[in-house]
N, C-alpha and C positions, 0 to 999 in steps of 0.2 A: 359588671362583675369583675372583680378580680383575680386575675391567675393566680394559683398555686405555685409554692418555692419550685415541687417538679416540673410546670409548666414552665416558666422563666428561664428554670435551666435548660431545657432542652430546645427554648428560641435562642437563648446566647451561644447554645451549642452549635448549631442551625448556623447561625451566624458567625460562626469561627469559621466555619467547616467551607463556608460559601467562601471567604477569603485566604483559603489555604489552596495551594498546590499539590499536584499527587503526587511529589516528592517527598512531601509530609509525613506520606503512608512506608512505613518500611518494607512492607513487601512489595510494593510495587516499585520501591528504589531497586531489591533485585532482581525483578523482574526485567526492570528497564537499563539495568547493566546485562543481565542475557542480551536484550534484542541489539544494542549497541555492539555487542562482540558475535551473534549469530548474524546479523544482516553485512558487519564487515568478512566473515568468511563466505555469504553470501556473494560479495561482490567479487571478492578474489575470483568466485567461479563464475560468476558472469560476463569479467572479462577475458578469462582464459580458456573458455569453453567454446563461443564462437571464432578465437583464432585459431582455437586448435582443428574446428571443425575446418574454419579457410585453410589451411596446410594441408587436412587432408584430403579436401575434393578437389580445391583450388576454384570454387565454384560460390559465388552469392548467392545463388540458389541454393546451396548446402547449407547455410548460414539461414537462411530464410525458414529450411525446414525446422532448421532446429528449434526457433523460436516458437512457428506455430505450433511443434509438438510440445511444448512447455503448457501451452493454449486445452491441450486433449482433454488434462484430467480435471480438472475445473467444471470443463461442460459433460464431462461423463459420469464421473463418480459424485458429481453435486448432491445426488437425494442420498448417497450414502455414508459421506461425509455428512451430511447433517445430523441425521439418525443416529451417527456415529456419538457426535458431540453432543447431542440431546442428553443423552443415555450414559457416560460415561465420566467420570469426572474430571473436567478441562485440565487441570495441572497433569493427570497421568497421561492423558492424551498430546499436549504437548510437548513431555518427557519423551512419550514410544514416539512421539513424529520423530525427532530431531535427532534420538539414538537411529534409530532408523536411518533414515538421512544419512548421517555420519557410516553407518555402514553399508550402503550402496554406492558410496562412493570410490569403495575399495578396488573393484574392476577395472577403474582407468589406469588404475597402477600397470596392468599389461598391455595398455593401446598402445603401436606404436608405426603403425602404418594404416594406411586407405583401407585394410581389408580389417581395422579393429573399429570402423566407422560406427557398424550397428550397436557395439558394444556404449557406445560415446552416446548415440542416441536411446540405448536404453536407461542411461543413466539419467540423461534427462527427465524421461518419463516418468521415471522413480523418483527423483527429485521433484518432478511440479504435485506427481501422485499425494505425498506426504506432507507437501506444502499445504496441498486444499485440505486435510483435517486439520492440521495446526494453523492457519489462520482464523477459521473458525471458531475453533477452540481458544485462541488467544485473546479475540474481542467477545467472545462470551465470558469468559472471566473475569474480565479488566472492569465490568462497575461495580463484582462482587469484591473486587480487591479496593478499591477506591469509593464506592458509593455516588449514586447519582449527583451530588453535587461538586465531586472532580469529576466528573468523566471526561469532558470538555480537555480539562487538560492534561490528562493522561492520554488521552487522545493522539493530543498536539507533540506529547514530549515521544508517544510510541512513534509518531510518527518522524518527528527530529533525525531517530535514528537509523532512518534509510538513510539519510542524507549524511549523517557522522560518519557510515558506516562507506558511503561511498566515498569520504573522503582521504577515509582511512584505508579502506579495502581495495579500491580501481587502481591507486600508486602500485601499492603492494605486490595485488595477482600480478600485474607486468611486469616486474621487479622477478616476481619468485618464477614466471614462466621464462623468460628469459635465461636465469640462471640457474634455474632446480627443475626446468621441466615442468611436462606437467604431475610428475608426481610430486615437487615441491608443495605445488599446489594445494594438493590430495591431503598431504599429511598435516598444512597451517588448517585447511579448511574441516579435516575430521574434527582438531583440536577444539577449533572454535563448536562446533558443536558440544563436542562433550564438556567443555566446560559451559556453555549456556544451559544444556540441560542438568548438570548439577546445580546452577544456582536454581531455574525452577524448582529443581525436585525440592528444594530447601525451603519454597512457599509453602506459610500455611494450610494445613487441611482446613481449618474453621476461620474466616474473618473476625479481625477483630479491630475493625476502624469504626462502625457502628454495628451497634450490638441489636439494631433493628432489623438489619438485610441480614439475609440468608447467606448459607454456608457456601463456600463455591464447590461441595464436594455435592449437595446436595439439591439437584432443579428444584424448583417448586412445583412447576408444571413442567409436561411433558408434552409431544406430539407433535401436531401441524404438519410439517414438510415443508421442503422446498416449494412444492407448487401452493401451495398456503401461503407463503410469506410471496409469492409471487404475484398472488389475487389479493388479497389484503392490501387496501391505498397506504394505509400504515407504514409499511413497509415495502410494498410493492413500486409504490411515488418513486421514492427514493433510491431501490435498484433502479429503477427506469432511467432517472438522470444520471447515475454512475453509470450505465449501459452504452448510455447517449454518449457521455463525455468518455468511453474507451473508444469507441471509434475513433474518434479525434485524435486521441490518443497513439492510437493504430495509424494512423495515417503519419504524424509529425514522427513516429520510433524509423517510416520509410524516404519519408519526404526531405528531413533534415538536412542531412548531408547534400544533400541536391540543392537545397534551400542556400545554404553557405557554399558551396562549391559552383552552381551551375549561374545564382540569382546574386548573389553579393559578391563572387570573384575570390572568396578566401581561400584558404588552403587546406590541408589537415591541422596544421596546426589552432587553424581559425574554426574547424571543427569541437576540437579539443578544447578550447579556451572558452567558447560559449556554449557547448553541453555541463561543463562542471559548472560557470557563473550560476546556471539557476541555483545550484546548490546556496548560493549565499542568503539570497531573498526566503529560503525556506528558514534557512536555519535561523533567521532573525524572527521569522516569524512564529518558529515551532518553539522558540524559546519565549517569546511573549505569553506566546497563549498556554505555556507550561506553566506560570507565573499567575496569568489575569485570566486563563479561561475560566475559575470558577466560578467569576462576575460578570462574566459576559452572555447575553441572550443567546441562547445555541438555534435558534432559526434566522436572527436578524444575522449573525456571524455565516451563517450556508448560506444566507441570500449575498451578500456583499462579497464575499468568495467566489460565486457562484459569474458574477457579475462582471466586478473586476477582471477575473480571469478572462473572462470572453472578450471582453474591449480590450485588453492588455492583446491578446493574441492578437487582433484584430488590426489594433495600430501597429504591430512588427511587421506583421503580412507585407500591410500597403503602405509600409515606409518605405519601402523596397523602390518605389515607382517615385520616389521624391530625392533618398540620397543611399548610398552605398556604403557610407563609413561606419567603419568597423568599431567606434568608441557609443555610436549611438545604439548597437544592438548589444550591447556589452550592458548596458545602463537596461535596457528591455530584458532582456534575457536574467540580470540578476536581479528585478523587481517583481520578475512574473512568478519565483518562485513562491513568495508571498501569500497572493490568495488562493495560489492552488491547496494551500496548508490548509489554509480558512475552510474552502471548502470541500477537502479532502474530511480533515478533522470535525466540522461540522457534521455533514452525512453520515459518521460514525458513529457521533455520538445519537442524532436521529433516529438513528434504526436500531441502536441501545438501547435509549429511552424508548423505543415505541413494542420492542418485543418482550415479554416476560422470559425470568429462567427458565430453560426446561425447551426453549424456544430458538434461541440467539443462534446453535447452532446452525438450527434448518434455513434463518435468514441470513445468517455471514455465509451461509455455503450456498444461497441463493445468489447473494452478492458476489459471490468468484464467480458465477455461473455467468452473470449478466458482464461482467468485468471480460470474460474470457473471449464469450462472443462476441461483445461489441469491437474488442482490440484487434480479434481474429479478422471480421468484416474491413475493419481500416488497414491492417495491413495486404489483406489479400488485393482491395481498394486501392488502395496505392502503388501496388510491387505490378498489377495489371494495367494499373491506367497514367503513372507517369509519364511512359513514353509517348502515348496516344494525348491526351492533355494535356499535358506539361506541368512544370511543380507550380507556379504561383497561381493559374485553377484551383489546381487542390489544394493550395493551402489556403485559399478563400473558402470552399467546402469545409475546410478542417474549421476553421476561425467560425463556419458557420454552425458545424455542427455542436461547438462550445456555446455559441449562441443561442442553440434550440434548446440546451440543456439550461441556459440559464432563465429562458422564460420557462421552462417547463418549472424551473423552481418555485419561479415566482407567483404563477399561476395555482399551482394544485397543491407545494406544499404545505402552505399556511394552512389547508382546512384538510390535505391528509393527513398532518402529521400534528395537531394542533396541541400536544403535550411536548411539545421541544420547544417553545418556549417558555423560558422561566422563569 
């Protein structure tokens, strides 16, 4: 039998759509100039926040708190961030996060000694508080703005711009804390919010890249929860291995500097030089798959990510035990950015494809849940048991626990999540 003129057109459509980029889509170009200008005022604060906390306790312990209190709202407010995003329409929710945001940030304007501490860590709070609806809300949107067959590289390109944004933003904050304080800070960093959340606010209410998916103002389905998207192999697989790999994760944010200071003999500056290199291997990699993810199988790209990353970690550990120099972890360090991308952006897109509208919320706020805890565990892990074992222990641990996360891919996700390949 022969297809119909409208059947033909809508496989060559199909078939555009598979070899385009979600650059293609214009709203998701301004979406993806917000997160590039909100994730660089991000970083401003992320480096200026725990030095300002070291000034004012004089304590790594101060420094410590402050990060696991970033850790709180993720694993508390999970089921109501979700609910939240369920129910509400994601561009407005990303709008009130960010205004938001940008207005609790106003307080530090008066920190100015050890006794405006608490003020510094409530802001924190407020900040991670507001983060976990608007992460949620940001990957529940993004396939009604793109369609399942970008989402792979919308994925890739949202995620590019942590790394743009550290590139841009980690100079900067130390630049602006140095010479403007930290209210220089305060005032780049409200900016960049308000100007991201006007260019969201400027997304359309109704998609209009296929006129087949639904509106992003309006779920199609509703409900679940958190603990739903937790039970459910669909989705639940899937936070399991992000869970797995934030420990690890936790462990190397404690381990590093030890790692380069205590086990290679470098410096600060040797600190410095190989935490920004991974930046390179991501950004080559998040620009590929901004380009080719819409051809690419979204479970053989999470396995291979998945995979990669664990032998990659694996060989820096215990190269340690063969040579010292500093050009061979330079070369490790800016390839490993690579398949974290893979399989950062893979699992995103997994738990995309595997949740209906109406839904996405309860599971992206499941996924900060499981992200929170497992980082919380690895650093608590680490800041209690380096002295006691020592760092190249644990960073065999760490390498191993990337390792369990990577058979646990290969094992369970193929037949939990068996609509992610495509």
């Amino acid at each position: 039998m022969n297809a119909g003129p409208s059947t033909a057109t809508g496989q060559a459509t199909d078939h555009r759509l598979r070899g385009e980029s979600a650059m293609a889509v214009p709203a998701f170009r301004r979406l993806w100039i917000a997160g590039i200008v909100s994730d660089a005022g991000d970083w401003l604060m992320f480096i200026a926040l725990p030095l300002v906390v070291l000034q004012l306790t004089g304590s790594a312990f101060g420094t410590s708190i402050a990060f696991l209190l970033e850790l709180a709202p993720p694993v508390l407010l999970a089921p109501l961030a979700g609910r939240l995003v369920d129910r509400l329409p994601g561009r407005v929710v990303m709008v009130a996060a960010m205004l938001a945001q940008a207005g609790c940030l106003l307080p530090l304007l008066a920190v100015h000694d050890h006794s405006d501490l608490p003020v510094v860590f409530g802001v924190i709070v407020a900040q991670a508080t507001f983060a976990t609806v608007f992460e949620p809300a940001k990957n529940a949107v993004l396939p009604t703005l793109v369609g399942p067959e970008r989402i792979v590289s919308a994925n890739a390109l949202v995620g590019l711009n942590n790394d743009l944004g550290r590139i841009i933003g980690g100079p900067l904050g130390g630049v602006l804390l140095a010479f403007g304080g930290l209210g220089g800070v305060v005032v780049a960093d409200i900016a960049t919010y308000l100007v991201a959340a006007a260019l969201v606010a400027s997304l359309p209410r109704h998609r209009a890249a296929h006129g087949r998916e639904p509106s992003m103002e309006v779920p199609v389905r509703r409900g679940g929860g958190v603990l739903r998207a937790l039970r459910d192999p669909a989705t639940g697989v899937p936070i399991a291995i992000v869970a797995l790999a934030a420990v690890a994760q936790g462990l190397f944010l404690v381990l590093f500097v030890f790692f380069v200071t205590d086990v290679l003999g470098g410096d600060e500056a040797s600190v410095g030089v190989l935490r920004g290199v991974q930046a390179v291997g991501a950004i080559a990699a998040g620009a590929a798959l901004g380009v080719l993810g819409a051809r690419l199988d979204v479970l053989r790209l999470t396995l291979v990510g998945a995979v990669s990353f664990a032998a990659i970690t694996a060989v820096t550990w215990n190269s340690s035990f063969l040579t010292h120099a500093m050009p061979l972890y330079l070369v490790l360090f800016g390839v490993i950015g690579a398949p974290a991308v893979l399989m950062g952006a893979g699992l995103t897109s997994v738990l995309q494809q595997s949740s209906p509208d109406g839904q996405r919320g309860s599971v992206f706020a499941a996924l900060g849940l499981g992200q929170a805890v497992g980082q919380a565990v690895g650093i608590l892990a680490g800041g209690l048991l380096q002295e006691i074992v020592g760092t190249l222990p644990l960073m065999e641990v760490q390498a191993g626990a990337y390792a369990a996360a990577a058979i646990l891919a290969l094992v369970l996700l193929p037949r939990a999540a068996p609509g992610a390949a495509r």
